[in-house]
C-alpha positions in Angstrom: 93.8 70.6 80.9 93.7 74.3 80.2 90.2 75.8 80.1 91.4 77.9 76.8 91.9 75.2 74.3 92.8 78.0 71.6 95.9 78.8 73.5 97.3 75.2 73.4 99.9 73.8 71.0 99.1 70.4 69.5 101.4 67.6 68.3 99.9 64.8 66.0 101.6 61.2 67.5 99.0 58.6 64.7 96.0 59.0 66.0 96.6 60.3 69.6 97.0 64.7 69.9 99.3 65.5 72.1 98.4 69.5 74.0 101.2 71.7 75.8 98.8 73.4 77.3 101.3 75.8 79.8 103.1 77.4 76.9 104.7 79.8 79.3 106.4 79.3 82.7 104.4 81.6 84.7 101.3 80.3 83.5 102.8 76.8 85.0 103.8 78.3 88.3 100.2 80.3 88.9 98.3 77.6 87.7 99.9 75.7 90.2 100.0 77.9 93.2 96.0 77.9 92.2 95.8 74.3 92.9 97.9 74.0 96.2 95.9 76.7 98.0 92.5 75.1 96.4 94.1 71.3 97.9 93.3 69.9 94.2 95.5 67.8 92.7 97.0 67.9 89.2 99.5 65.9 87.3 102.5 67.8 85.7 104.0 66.3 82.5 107.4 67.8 80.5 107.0 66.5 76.9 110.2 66.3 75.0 111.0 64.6 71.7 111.3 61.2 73.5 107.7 61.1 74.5 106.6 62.1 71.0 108.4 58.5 70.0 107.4 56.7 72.9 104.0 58.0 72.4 103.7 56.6 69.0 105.2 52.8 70.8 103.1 52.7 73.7 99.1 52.8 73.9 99.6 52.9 77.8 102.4 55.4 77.7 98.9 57.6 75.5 96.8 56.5 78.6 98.9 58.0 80.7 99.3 61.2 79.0 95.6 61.7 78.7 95.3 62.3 82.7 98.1 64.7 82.6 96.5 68.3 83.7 99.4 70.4 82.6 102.0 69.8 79.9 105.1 72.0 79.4 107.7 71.6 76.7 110.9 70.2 78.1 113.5 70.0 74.6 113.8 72.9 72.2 113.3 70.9 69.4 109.3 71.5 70.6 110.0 74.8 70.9 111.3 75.3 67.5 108.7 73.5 66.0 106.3 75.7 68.2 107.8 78.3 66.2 107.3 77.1 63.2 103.6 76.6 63.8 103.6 80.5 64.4 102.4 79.1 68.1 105.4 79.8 70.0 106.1 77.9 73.8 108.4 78.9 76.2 110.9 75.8 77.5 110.4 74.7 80.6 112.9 71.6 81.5 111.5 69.6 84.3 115.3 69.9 86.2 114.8 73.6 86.0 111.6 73.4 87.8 112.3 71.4 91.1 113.6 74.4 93.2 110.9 77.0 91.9 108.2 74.2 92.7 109.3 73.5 95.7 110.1 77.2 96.7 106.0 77.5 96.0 105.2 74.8 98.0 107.2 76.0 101.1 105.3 79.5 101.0 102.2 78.0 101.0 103.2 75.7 103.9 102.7 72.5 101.3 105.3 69.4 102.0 107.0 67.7 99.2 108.1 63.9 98.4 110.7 62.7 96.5 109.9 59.9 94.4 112.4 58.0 92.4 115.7 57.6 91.6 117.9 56.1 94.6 118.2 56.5 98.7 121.8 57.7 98.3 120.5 60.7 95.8 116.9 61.4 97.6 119.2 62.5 100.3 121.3 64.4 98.7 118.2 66.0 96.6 116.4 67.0 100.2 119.6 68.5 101.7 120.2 70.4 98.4 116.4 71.2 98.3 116.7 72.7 102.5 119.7 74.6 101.6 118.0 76.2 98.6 114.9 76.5 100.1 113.8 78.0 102.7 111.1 76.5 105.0 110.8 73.3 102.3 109.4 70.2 104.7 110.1 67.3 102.6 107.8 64.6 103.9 108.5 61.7 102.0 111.6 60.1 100.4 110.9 57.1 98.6 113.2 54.7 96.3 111.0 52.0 94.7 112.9 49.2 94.2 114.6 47.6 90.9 111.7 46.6 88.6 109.5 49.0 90.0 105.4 48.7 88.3 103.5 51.9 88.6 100.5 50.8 87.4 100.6 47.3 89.9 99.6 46.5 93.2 103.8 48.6 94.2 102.6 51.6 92.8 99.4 52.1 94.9 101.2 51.2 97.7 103.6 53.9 97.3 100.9 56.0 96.4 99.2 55.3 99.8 102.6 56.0 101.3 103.2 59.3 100.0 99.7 60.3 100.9 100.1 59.1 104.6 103.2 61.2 104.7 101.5 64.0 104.5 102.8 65.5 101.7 100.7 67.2 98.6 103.4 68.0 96.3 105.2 65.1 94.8 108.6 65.3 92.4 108.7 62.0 90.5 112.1 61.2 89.3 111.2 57.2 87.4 111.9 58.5 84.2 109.4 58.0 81.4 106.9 56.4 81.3 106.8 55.0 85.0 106.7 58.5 86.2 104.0 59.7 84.2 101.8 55.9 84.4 102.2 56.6 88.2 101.3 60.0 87.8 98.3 58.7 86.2 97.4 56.2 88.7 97.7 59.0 91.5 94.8 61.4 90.6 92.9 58.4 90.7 94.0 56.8 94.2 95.1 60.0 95.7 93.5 62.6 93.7 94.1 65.6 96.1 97.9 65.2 95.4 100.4 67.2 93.0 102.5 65.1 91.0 105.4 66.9 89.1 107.5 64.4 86.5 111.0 66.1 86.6 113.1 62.9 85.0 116.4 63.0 86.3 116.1 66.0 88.4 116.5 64.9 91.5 120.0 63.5 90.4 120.9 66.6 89.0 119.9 68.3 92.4 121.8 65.8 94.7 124.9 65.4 92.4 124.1 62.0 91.4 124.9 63.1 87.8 126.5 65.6 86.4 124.0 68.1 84.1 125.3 69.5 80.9 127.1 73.0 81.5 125.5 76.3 81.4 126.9 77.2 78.0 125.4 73.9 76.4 122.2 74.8 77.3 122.0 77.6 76.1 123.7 76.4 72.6 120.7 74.2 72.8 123.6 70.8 73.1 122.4 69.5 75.9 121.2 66.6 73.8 124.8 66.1 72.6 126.4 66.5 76.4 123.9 63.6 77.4 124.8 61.3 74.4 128.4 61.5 75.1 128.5 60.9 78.5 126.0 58.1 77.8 126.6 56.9 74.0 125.8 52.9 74.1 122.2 54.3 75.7 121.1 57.3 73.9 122.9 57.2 70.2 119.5 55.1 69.4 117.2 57.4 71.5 118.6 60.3 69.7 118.1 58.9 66.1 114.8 57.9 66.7 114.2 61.8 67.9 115.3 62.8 64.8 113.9 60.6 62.6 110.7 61.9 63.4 111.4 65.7 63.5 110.8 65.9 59.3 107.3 64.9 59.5 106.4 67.5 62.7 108.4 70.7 61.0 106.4 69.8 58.1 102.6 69.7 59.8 104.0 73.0 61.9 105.0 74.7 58.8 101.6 73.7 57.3 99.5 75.1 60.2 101.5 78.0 59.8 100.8 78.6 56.3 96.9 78.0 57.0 96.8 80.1 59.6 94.4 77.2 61.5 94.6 76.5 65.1 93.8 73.2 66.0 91.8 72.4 69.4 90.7 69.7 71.1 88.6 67.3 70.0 
C-alpha cells in the first residue's frame, strides 16, 4: 500500500476499509515503473461500485483485497463520492490502462501475459497490443478453462506457468473476484511478479466486445451502454450499486463537514 496513508481515500464496506491509495494516474504509472526496474512485484486492483457490494458478500473477496498494493478508482461514482469527501481521485478504468502498462513494460524490456478471458480474444488482445506497442514481448497467453478456481491447486499452476514464461507483468482479464483472489495468491507463489486486474480489457483490446462509445464515457453512461447491451445480467448488478451509493454520499459528506481524514488502522 502507499507509504503516505494521509493521501489515501477510504471506503467503509461493514467492518472491512477499503484504501484507493493511487488517487492519480501518474502516481499509478511511476509507482509502477518503480517496481519493474526494482523486479518487485505488486498487485493492481481497479475498485468500482461492484467491489464495494461484492466486498460487503464475500469475506474472501476482503482477503483478497487486503494483498492488493495499489488500488485505483475504476467508476465515477467513486470519484464523485471522492468529491464529496473533499478528497478528490482521478478515474483510472482498468481498460484504459492496458496499452499505457504495457507501453511501460516494453521500455523497460519487461514481458507481459495475458491472463483470462478466451484463446480467440488473447490473440486478438496481443496483435492489438504489437501494433500499439512498440517493442511489447508478450510471453504468455493463457485461457483457464470453464470453471476456473484461483485460489485451488489451477491457479498455482497457472501461476507457475506464467512465471516460467518469463514474463513479469501480468494483465488479468477473470473478472472479479477470480482476478483479484489470483492476484492474491500470486504475490505469495510468485511474488516477484506484477499483476494488473483490467476486467474485460482484454476483450475490449481484441474486439471481443464492443466498449461504450467515446461520448458515453465522457457523459459518465457507460454504466447504462453496458446494461443495455447486457440487461438480463447487469439490471440486478446495477441496483444493487445504487442501492448502496445513499449510505457512502452520506459518510463522504460527513468527512467533509469534519474536516477528518481517516487512515489506516
Amino acid at each position: 500500500m502507499s507509504d503516505h496513508a494521509e493521501d489515501n481515500v477510504y471506503f467503509e464496506v461493514g467492518n472491512y476499509r477499503l484504501a484507493i491509495n493511487m488517487p492519480r494516474r501518474a502516481g499509478l504509472m511511476a509507482e509502477v515503473a518503480a517496481r519493474l526496474a526494482r523486479g518487485e512485484g505488486f498487485a493492481l486492483a481497479t475498485v468500482n461500485l461492484d467491489h464495494l457490494v461484492k466486498l460487503r458478500q464475500s469475506a474472501e473477496f476482503r482477503e483478497a483485497y487486503r494483498a492488493q498494493d495499489l488500488v485505483v478508482a475504476d467508476g465515477n461514482p467513486l470519484v464523485w463520492l471522492s468529491r464529496l469527501a473533499g478528497d478528490p481521485v482521478e478515474l483510472v478504468p482498468g481498460a484504459d490502462m492496458v496499452v499505457p502498462l504495457a507501453g511501460l513494460a516494453a521500455r523497460q524490456g519487461v514481458p507481459v501475459a495475458l491472463l483470462g478471458s478466451t484463446e480467440a480474444a488473447l490473440a486478438g488482445a496481443a496483435e492489438a497490443l504489437s501494433a500499439r506497442v512498440p517493442g511489447v514481448k508478450v510471453a504468455a497467453r493463457i485461457a483457464p478453462p470453464m470453471g476456473f478456481d484461483p485460489a485451488g491447486p489451477g491457479g498455482d499452476a497457472v501461476l507457475r506457468e506464467v512465471e516460467a514464461s518469463g514474463a513479469r507483468l501480468v494483465f488479468l482479464a477473470l473478472g472479479a473476484p477470480k482476478q483479484e483472489i489470483l492476484a492474491a495468491r500470486g504475490r505469495v507463489i510468485t511474488p516477484g511478479l506484477g499483476f494488473a486486474s483490467i476486467g474485460a480489457g482484454l476483450d475490449f483490446l481484441a474486439g471481443a466486445q464492443q466498449r461504450a462509445p467515446r461520448i458515453m464515457r465522457r457523459l459518465a453512461l457507460e454504466w447504462l451502454w453496458r446494461m443495455l447491451s447486457n440487461p438480463r445480467r447487469l439490471v440486478a448488478r446495477y441496483a444493487q450499486c445504487a442501492a448502496i451509493l445513499p449510505a457512502h454520499a452520506v459518510r463522504a459528506l460527513r468527512q467533509r463537514h469534519t474536516g477528518v481524514r481517516e487512515r489506516t488502522p
